[in-house]
PDB file of N, CA, C, O and CB in Angstrom:
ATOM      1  N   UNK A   1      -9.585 -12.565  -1.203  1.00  0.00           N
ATOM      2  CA  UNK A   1      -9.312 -11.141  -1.210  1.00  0.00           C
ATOM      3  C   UNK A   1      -8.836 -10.697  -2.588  1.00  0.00           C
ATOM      4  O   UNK A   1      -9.381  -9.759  -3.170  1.00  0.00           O
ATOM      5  CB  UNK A   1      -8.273 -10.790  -0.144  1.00  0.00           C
ATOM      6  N   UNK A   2      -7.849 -11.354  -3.088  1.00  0.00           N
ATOM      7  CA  UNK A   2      -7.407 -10.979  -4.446  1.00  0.00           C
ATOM      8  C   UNK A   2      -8.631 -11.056  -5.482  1.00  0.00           C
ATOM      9  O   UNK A   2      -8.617 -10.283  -6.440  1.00  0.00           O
ATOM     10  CB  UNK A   2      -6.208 -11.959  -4.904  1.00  0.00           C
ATOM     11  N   UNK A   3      -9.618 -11.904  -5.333  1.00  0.00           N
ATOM     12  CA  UNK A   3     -10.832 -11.715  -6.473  1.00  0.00           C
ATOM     13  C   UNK A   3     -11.508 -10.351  -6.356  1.00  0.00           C
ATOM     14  O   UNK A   3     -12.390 -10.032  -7.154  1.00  0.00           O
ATOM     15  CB  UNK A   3     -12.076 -12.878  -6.292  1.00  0.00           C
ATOM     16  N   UNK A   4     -11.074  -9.475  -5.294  1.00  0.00           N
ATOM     17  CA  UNK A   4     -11.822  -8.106  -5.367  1.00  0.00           C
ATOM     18  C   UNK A   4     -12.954  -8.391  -4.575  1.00  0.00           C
ATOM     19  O   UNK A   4     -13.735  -7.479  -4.845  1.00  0.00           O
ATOM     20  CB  UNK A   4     -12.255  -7.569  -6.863  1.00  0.00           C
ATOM     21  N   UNK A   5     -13.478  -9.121  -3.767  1.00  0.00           N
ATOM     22  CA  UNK A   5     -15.115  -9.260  -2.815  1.00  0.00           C
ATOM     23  C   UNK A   5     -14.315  -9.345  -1.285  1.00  0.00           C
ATOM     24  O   UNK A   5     -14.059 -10.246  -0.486  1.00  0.00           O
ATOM     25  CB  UNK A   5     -16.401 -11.196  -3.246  1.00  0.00           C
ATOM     26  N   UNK A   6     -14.128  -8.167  -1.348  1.00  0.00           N
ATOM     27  CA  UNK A   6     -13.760  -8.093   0.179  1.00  0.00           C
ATOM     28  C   UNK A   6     -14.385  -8.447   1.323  1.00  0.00           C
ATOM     29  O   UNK A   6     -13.846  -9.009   2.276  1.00  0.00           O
ATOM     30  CB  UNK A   6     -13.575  -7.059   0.477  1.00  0.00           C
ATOM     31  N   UNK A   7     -15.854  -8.025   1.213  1.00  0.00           N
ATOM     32  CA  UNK A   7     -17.228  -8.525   1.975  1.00  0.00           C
ATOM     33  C   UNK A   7     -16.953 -10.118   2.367  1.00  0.00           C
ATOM     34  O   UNK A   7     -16.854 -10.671   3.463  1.00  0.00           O
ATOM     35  CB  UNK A   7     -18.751  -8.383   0.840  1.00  0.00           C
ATOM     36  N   UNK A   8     -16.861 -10.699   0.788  1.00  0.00           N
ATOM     37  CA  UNK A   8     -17.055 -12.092   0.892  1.00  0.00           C
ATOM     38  C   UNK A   8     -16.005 -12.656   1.695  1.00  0.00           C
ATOM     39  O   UNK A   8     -16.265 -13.445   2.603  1.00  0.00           O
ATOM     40  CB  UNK A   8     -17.116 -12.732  -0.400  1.00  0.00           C
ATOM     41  N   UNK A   9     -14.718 -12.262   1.386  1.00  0.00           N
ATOM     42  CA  UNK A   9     -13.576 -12.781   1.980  1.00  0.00           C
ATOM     43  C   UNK A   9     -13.673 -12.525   3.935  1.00  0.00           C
ATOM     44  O   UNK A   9     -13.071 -13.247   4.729  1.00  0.00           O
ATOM     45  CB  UNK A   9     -12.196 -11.881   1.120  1.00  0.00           C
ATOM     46  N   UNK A  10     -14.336 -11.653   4.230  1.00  0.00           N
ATOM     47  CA  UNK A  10     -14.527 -11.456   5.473  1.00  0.00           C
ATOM     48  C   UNK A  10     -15.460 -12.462   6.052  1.00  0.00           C
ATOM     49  O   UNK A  10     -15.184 -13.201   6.997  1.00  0.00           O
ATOM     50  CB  UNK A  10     -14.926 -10.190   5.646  1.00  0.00           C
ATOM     51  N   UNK A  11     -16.420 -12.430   5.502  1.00  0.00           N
ATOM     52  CA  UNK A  11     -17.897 -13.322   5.753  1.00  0.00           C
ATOM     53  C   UNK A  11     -17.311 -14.281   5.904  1.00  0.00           C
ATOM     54  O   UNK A  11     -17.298 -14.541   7.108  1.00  0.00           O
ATOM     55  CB  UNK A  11     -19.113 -13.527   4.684  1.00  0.00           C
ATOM     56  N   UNK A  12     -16.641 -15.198   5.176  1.00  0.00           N
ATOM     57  CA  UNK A  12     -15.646 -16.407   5.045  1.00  0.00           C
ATOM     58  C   UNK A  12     -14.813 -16.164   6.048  1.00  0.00           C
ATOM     59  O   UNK A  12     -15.376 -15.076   6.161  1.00  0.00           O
ATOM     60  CB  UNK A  12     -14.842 -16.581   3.702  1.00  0.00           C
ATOM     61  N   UNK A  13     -14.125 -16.140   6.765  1.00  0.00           N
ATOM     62  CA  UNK A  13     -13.284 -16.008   7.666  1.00  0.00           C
ATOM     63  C   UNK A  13     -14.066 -16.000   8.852  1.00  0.00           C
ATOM     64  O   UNK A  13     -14.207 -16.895   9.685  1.00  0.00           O
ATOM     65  CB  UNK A  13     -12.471 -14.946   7.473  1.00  0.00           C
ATOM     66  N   UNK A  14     -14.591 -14.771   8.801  1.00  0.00           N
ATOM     67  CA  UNK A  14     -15.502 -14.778  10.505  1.00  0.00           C
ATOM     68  C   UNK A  14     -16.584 -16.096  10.368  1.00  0.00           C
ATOM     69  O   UNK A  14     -16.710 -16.670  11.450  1.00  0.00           O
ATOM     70  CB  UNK A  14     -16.744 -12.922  10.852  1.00  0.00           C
ATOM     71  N   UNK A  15     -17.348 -16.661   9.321  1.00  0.00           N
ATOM     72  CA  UNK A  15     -18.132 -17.625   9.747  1.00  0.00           C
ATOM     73  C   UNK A  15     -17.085 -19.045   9.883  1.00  0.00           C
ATOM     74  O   UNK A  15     -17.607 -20.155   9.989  1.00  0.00           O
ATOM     75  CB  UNK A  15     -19.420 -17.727   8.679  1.00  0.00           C
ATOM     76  N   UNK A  16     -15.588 -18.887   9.868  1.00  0.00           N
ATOM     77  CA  UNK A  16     -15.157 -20.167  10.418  1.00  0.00           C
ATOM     78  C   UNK A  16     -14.757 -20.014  12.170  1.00  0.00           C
ATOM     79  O   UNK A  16     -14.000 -20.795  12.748  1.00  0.00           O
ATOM     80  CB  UNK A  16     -13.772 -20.666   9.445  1.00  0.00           C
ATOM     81  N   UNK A  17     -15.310 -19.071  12.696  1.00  0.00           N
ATOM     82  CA  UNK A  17     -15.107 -18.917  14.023  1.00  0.00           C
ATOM     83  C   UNK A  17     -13.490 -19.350  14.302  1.00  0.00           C
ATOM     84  O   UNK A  17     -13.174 -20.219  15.115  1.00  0.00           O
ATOM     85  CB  UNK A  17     -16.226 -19.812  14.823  1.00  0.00           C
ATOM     86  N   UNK A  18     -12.635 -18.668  13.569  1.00  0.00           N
ATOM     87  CA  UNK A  18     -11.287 -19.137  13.857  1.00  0.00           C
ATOM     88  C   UNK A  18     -10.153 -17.297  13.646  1.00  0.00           C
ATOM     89  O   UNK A  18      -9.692 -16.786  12.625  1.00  0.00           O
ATOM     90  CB  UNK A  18     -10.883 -20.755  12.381  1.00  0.00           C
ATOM     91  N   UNK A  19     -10.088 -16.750  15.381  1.00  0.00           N
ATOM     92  CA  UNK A  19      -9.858 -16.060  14.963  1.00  0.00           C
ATOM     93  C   UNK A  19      -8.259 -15.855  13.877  1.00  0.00           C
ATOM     94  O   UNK A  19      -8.194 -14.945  13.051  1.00  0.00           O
ATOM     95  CB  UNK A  19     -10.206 -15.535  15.927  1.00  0.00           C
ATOM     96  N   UNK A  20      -7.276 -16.709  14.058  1.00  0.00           N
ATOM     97  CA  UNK A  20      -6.659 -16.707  13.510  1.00  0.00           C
ATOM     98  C   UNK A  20      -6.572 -16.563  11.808  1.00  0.00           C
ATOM     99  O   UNK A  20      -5.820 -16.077  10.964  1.00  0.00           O
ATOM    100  CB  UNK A  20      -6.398 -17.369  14.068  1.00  0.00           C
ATOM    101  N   UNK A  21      -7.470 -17.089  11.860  1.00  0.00           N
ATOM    102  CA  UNK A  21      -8.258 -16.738  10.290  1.00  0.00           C
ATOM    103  C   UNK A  21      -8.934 -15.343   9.821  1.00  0.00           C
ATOM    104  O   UNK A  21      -8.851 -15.064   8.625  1.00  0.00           O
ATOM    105  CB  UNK A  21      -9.521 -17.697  10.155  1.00  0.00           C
ATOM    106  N   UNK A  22      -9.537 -14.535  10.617  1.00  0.00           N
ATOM    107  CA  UNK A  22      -9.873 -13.671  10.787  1.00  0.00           C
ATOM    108  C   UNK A  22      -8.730 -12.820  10.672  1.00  0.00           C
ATOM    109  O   UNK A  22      -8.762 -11.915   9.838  1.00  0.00           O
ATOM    110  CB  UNK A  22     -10.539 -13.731  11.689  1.00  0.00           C
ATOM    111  N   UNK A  23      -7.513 -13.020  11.545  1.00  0.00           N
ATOM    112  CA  UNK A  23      -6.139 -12.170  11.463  1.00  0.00           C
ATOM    113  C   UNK A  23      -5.568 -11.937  10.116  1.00  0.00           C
ATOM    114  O   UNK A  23      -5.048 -10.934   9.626  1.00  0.00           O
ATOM    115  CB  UNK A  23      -5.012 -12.864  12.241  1.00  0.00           C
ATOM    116  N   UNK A  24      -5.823 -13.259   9.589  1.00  0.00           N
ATOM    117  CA  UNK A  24      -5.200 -13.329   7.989  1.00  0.00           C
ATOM    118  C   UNK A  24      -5.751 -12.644   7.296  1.00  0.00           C
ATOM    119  O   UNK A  24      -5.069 -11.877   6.615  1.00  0.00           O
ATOM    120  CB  UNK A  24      -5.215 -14.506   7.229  1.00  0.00           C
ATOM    121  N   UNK A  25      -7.007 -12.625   7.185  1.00  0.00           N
ATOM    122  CA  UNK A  25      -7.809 -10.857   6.219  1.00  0.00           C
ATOM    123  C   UNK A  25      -7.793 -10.552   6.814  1.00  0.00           C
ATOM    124  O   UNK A  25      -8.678 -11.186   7.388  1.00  0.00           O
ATOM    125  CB  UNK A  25      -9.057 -10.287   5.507  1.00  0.00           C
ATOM    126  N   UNK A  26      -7.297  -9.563   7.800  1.00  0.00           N
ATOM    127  CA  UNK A  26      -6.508  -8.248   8.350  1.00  0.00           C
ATOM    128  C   UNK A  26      -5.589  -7.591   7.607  1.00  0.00           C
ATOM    129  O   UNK A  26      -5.508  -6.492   7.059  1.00  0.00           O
ATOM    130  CB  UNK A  26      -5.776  -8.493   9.467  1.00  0.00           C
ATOM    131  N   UNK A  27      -4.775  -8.760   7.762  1.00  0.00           N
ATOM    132  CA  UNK A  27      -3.338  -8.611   7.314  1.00  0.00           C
ATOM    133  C   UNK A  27      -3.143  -7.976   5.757  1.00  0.00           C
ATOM    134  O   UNK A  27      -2.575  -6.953   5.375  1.00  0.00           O
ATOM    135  CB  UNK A  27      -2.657 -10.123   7.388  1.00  0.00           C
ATOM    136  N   UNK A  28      -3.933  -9.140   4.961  1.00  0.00           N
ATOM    137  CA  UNK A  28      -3.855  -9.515   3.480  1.00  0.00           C
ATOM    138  C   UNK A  28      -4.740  -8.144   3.351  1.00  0.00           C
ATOM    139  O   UNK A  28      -4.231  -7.391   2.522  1.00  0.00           O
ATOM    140  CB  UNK A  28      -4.545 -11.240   2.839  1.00  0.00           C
ATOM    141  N   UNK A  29      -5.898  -7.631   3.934  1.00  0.00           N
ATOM    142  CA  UNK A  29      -6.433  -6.196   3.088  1.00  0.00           C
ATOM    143  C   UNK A  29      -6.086  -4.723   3.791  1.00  0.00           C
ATOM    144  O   UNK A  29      -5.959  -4.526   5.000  1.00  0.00           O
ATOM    145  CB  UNK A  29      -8.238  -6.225   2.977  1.00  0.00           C
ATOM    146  N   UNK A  30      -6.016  -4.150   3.166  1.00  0.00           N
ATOM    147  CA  UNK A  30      -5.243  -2.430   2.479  1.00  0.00           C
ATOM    148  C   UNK A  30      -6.701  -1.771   3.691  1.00  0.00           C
ATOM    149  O   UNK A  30      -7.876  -1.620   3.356  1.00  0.00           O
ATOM    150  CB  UNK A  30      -5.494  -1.847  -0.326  1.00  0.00           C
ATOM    151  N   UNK A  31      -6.169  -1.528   4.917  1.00  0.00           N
ATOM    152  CA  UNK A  31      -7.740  -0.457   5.384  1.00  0.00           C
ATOM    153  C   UNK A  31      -8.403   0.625   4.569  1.00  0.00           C
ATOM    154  O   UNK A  31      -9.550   0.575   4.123  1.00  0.00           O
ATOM    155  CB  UNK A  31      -7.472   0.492   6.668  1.00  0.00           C
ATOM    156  N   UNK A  32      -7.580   1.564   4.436  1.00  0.00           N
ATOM    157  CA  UNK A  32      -7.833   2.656   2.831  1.00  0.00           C
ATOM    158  C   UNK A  32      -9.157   1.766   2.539  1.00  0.00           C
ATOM    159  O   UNK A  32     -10.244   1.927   3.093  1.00  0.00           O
ATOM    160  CB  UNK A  32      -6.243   2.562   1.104  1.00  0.00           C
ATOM    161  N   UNK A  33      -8.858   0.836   1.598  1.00  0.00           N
ATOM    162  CA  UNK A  33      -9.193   0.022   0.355  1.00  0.00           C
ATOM    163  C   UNK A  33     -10.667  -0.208   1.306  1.00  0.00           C
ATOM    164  O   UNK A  33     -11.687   0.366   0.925  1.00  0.00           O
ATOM    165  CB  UNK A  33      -7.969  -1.569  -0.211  1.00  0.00           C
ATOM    166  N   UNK A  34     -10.693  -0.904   2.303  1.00  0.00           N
ATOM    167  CA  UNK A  34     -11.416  -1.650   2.926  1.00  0.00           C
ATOM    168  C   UNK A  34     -12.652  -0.905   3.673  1.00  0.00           C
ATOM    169  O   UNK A  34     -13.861  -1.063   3.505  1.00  0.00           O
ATOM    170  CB  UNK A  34     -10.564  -2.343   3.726  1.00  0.00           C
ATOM    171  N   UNK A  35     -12.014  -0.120   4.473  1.00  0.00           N
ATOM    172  CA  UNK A  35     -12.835   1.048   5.064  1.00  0.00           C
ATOM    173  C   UNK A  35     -13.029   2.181   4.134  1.00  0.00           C
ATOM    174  O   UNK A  35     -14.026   2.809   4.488  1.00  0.00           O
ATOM    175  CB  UNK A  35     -12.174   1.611   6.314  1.00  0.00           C
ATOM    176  N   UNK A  36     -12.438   2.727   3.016  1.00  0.00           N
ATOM    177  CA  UNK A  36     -12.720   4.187   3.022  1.00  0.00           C
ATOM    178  C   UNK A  36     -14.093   4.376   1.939  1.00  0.00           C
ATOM    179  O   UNK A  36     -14.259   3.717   0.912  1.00  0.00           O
ATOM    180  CB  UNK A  36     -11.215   5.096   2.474  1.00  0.00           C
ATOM    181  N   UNK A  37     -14.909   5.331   2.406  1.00  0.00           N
ATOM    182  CA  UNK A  37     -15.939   5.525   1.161  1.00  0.00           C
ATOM    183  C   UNK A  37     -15.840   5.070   0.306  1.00  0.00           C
ATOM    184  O   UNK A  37     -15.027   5.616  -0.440  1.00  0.00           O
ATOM    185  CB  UNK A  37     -16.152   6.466   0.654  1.00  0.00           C
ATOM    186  N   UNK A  38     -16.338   4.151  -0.095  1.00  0.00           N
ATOM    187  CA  UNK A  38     -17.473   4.000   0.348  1.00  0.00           C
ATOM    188  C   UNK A  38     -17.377   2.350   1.212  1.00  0.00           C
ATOM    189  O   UNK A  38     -17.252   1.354   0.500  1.00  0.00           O
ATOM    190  CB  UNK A  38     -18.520   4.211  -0.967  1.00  0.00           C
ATOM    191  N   UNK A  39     -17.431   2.226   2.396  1.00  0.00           N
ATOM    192  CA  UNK A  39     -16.732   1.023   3.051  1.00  0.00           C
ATOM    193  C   UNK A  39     -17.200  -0.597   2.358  1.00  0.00           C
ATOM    194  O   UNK A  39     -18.363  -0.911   2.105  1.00  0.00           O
ATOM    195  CB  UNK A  39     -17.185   1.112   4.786  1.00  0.00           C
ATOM    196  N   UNK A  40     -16.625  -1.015   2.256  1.00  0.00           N
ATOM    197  CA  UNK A  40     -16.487  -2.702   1.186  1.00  0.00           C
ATOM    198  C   UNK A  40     -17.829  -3.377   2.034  1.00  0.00           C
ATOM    199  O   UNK A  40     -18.857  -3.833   1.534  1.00  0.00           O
ATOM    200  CB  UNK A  40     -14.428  -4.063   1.493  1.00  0.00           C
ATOM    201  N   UNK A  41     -17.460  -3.281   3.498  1.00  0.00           N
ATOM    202  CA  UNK A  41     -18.167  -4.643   4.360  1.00  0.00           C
ATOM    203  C   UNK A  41     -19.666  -3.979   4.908  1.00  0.00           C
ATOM    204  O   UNK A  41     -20.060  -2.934   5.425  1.00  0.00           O
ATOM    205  CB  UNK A  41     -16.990  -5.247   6.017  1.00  0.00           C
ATOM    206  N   UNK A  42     -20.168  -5.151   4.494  1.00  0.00           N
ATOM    207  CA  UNK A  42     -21.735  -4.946   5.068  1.00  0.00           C
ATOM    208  C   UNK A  42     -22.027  -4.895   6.395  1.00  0.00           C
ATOM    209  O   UNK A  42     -21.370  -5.604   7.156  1.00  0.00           O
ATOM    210  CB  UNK A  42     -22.608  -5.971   4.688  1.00  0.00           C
ATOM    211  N   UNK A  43     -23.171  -3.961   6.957  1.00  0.00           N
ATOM    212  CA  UNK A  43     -23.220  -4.165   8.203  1.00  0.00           C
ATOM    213  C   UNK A  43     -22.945  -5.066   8.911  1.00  0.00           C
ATOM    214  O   UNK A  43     -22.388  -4.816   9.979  1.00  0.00           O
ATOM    215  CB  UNK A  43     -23.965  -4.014   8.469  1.00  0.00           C
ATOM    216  N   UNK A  44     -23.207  -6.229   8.594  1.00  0.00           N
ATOM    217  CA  UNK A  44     -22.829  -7.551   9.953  1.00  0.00           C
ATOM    218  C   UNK A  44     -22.083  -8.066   9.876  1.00  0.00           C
ATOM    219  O   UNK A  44     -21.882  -8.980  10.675  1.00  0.00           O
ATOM    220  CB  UNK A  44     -23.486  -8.633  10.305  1.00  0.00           C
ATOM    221  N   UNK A  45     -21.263  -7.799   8.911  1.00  0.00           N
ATOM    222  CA  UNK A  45     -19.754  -8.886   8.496  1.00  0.00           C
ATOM    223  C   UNK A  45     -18.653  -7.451   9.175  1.00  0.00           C
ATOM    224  O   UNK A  45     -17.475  -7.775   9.329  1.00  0.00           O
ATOM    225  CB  UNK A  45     -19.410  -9.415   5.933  1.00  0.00           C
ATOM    226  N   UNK A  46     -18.985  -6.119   9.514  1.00  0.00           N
ATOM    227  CA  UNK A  46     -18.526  -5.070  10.102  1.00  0.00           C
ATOM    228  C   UNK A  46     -18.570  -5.160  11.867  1.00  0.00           C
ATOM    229  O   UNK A  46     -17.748  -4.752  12.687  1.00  0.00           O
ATOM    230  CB  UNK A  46     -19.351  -3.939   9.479  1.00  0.00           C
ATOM    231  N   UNK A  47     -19.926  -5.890  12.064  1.00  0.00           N
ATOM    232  CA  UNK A  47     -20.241  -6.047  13.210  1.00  0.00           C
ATOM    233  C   UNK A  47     -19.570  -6.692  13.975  1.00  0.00           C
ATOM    234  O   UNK A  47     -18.953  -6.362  14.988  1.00  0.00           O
ATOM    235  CB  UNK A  47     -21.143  -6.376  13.268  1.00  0.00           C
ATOM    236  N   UNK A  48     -19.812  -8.473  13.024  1.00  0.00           N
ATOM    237  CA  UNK A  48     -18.925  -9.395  13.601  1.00  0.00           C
ATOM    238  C   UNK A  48     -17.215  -9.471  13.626  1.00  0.00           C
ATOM    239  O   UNK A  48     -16.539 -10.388  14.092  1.00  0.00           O
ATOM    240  CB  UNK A  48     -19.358 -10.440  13.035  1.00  0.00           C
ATOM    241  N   UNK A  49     -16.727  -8.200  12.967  1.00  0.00           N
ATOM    242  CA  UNK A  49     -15.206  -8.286  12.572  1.00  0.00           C
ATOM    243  C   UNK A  49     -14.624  -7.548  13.785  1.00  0.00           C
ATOM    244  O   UNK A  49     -13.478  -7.835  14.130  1.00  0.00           O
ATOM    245  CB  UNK A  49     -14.767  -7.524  11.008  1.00  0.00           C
ATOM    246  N   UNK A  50     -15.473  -6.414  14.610  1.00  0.00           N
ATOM    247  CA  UNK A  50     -15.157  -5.573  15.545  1.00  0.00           C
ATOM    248  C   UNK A  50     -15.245  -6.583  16.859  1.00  0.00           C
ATOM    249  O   UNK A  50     -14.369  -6.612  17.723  1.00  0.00           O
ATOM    250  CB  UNK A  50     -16.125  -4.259  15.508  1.00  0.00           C
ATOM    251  N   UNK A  51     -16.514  -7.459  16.876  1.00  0.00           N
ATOM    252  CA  UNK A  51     -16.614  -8.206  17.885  1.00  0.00           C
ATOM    253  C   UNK A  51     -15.652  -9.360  18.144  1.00  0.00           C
ATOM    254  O   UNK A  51     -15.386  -9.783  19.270  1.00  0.00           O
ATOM    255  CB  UNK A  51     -17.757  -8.586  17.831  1.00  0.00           C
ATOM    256  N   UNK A  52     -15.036  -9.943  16.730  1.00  0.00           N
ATOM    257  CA  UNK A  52     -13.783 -10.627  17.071  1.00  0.00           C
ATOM    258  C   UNK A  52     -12.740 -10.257  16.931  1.00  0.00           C
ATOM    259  O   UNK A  52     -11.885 -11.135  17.047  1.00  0.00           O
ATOM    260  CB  UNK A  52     -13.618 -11.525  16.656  1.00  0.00           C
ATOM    261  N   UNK A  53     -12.189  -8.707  16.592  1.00  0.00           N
ATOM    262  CA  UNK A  53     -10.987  -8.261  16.572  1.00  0.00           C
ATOM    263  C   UNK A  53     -11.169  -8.003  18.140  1.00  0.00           C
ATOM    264  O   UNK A  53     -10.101  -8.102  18.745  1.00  0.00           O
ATOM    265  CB  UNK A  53     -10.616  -7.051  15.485  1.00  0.00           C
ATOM    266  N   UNK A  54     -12.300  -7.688  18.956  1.00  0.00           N
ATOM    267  CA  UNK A  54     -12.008  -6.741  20.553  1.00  0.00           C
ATOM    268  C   UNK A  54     -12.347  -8.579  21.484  1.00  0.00           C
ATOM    269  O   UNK A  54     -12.954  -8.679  22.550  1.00  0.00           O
ATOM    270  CB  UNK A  54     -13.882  -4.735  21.083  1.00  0.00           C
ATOM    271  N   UNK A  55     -11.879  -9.526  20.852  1.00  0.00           N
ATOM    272  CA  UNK A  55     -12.164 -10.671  22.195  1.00  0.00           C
ATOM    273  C   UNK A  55     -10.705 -10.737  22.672  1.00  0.00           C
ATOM    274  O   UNK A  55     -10.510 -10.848  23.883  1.00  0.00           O
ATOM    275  CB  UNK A  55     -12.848 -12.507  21.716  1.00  0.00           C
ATOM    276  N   UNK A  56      -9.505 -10.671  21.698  1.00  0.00           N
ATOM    277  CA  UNK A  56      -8.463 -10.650  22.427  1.00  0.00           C
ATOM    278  C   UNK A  56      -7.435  -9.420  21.732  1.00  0.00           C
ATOM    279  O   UNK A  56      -6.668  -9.348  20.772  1.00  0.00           O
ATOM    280  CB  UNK A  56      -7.896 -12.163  22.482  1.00  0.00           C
ATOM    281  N   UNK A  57      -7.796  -8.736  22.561  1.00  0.00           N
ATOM    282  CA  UNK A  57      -7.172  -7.162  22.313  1.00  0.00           C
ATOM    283  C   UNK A  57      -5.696  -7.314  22.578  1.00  0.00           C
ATOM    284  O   UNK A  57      -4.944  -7.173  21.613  1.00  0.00           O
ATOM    285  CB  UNK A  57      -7.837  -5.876  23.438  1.00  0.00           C
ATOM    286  N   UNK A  58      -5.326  -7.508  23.435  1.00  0.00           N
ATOM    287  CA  UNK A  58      -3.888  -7.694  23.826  1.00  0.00           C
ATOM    288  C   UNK A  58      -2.885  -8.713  22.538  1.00  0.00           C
ATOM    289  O   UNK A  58      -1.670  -8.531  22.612  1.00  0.00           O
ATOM    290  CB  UNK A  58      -3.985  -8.556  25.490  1.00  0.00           C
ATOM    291  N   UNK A  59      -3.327  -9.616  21.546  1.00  0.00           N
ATOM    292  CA  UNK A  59      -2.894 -10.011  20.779  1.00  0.00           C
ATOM    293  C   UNK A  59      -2.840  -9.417  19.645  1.00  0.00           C
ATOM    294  O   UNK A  59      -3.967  -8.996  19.382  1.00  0.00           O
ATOM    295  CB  UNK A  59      -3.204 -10.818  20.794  1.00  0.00           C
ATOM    296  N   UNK A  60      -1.736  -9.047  18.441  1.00  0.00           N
ATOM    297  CA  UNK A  60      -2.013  -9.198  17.098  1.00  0.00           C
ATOM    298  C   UNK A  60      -2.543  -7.144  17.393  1.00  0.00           C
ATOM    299  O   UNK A  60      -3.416  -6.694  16.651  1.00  0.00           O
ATOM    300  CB  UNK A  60      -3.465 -10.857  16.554  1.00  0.00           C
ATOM    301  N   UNK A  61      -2.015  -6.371  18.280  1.00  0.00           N
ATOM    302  CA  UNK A  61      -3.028  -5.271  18.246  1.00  0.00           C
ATOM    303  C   UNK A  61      -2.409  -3.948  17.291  1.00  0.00           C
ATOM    304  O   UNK A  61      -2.894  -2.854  16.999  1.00  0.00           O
ATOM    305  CB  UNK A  61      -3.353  -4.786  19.922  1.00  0.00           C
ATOM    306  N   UNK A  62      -1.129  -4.600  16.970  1.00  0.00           N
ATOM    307  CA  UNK A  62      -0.592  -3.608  15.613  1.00  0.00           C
ATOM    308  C   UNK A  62      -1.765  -3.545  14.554  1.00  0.00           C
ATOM    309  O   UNK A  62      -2.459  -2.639  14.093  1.00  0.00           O
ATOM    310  CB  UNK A  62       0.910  -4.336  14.717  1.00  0.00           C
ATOM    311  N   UNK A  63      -1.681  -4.827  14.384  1.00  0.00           N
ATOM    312  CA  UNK A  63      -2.406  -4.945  13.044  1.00  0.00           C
ATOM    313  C   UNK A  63      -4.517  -4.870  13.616  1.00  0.00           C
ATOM    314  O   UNK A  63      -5.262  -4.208  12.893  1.00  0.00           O
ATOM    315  CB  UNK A  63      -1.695  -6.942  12.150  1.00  0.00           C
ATOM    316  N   UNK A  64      -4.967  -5.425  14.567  1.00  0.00           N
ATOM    317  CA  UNK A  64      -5.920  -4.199  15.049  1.00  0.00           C
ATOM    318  C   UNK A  64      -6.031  -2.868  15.174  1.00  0.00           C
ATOM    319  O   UNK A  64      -7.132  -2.338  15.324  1.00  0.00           O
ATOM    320  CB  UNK A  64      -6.118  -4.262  15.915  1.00  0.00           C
ATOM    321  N   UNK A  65      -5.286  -2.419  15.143  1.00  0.00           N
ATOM    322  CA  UNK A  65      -5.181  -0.544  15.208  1.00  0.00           C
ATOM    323  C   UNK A  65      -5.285  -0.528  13.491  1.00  0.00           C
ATOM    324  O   UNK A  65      -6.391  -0.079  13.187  1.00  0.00           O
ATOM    325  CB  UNK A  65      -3.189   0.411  16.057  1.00  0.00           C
ATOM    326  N   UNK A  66      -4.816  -0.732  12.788  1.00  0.00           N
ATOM    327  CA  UNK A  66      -4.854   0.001  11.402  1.00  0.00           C
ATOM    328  C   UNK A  66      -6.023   0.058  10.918  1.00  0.00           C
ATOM    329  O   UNK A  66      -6.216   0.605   9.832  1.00  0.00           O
ATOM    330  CB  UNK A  66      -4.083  -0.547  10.379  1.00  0.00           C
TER     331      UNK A  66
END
């Protein structure tokens, strides 16, 4: 995340199928930064980030909402 490839840092995370890992770039990136116009993440690294932030909703859902 700190090298500035936000994309990449996501891609990396979701392809270790570990959501806990996934939580950690949550955490570590700025939504603003991440989402706003023009949004960082490519369609499927967007796709797959929604599909493993909504498998366990009830956990971690502070930091899902932002």
């Amino acid at each position: 995340m700190s090298g500035g490839d936000v994309n990449g840092a996501f891609q990396l995370a979701l392809s270790a199928s570990d959501l806990a890992l996934v939580m950690c770039a949550c955490r570590a990136a700025e939504p603003a930064h991440v989402f706003g116009p023009p949004c960082k993440l490519k369609q499927h690294v967007l796709l797959s980030l929604v599909q493993q932030l909504g498998a366990d909703m009830p956990r971690d859902t502070v930091v899902k909402h932002r």
